[in-house]
Structure formats: structure tokens, C-alpha cells
N, C-alpha and C positions, 0 to 999 in steps of 0.2 A: 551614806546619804550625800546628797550633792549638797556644794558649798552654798552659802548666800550669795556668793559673786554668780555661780550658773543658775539656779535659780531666778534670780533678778536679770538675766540675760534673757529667757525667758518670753519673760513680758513684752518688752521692746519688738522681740523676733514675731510672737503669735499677731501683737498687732498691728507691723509692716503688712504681713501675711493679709490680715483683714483689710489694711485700708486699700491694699493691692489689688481686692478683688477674690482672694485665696482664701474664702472664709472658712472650707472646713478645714484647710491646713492651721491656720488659725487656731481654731477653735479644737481641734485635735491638740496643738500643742497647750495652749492654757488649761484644757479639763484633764491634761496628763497632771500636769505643775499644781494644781492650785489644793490639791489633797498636797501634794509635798509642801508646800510652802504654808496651810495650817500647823499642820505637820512639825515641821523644822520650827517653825516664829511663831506660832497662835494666829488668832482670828483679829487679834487686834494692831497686826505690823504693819506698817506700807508699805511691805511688799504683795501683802494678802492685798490690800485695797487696791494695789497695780492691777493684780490680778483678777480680782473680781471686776475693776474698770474692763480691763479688756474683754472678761465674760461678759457684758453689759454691751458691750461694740458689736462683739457677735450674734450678741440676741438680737441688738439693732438692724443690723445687717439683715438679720433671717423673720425679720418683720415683728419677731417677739417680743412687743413693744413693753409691755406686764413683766418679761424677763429685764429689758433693759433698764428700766427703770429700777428693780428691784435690787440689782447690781450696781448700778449707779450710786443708789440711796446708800447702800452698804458701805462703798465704799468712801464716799463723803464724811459719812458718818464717824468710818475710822479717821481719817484726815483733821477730821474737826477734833477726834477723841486727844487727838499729839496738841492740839493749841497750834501757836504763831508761829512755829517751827515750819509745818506744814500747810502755812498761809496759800503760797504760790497753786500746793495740788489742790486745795478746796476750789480755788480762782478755775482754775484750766476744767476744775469737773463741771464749769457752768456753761465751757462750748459742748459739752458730751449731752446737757441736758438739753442744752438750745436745738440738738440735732436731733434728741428723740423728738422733743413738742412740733420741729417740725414734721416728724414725720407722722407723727399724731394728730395734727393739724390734716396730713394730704390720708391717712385711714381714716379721718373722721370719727376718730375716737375722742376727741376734744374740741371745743367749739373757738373761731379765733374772739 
């Protein structure tokens, strides 16, 4: 099994990839990882919530606005489940949500 450090390398890499423009690269490396990092840590680590953040960019990205959010919320949800440890990633998931609503804002799946 890969360690927690490549693993956790992972994440960072799939979502360069995405913010680059490289979404199925992206998105190919996180749907490899994110069964390994259940896997290895449970559903409730934060490195699964990395994880599922960056599955949530990619659904962003590929207009899956239903997927990003779902992902999103997941991973929040672990963030929140640690407490005050995990202050800073709940804070940062609220540019991830600010960029779905708006892109939910320009499909018109939301009213402003």
C-alpha cells in the first residue's frame, strides 16, 4: 500500500492538474487515489476530504455542478467532524463554494 506521505502528494498534484486546465489528468489521478485513501484512513481523514475537495473541482470544472457540491459538502462535513484543528480547511472550502454558486449563478440553476 502507498504511504500517507504519497498519498497525500496526490491531492495537491490532481488539483494543479485541474486548476491548469488538465482536468482529465486531474481527475484520472484523484479517482485512482481516493478508493486508496478510504482505504488506507476511513471516510472520515482529511486526507479523504482533500480528496473528495478535489473530486468536487473536477466536477466543477466539467459543469457537474450536483457533483461538486456533493463533494464539497462531504468534504466540509469531515473538516468540521475534526473541530478547531481543522478551522483554516472549513474557511478555504468557502472559496470552493463561492466558485460553484457562481457558476450556478451563470447555468441558472440558482437565482442571484
Amino acid at each position: 500500500p502507498e504511504s500517507r506521505f504519497a498519498l497525500q502528494f496526490h491531492v495537491p498534484l490532481a488539483e494543479a492538474y485541474v486548476e491548469l486546465g488538465r482536468v482529465a489528468e486531474g481527475s484520472a489521478i484523484i479517482e485512482k487515489n481516493l478508493p486508496l485513501m478510504q482505504k488506507q484512513f476511513g471516510e472520515q481523514d482529511p486526507v479523504m476530504a482533500a480528496g473528495l475537495r478535489v473530486r468536487g473541482l473536477v466536477h466543477l470544472f466539467n459543469n457537474n455542478l450536483p457533483g461538486a457540491r456533493r463533494n464539497f459538502e462531504a468534504a466540509t462535513a469531515i473538516y468540521k467532524a475534526k473541530g478547531p484543528a481543522r478551522q483554516a480547511e472549513v474557511e478555504r472550502m468557502q472559496k470552493f463554494f463561492d466558485r460553484l454558486g457562481a457558476a450556478e449563478v451563470r447555468a441558472g440553476s440558482v437565482k442571484k
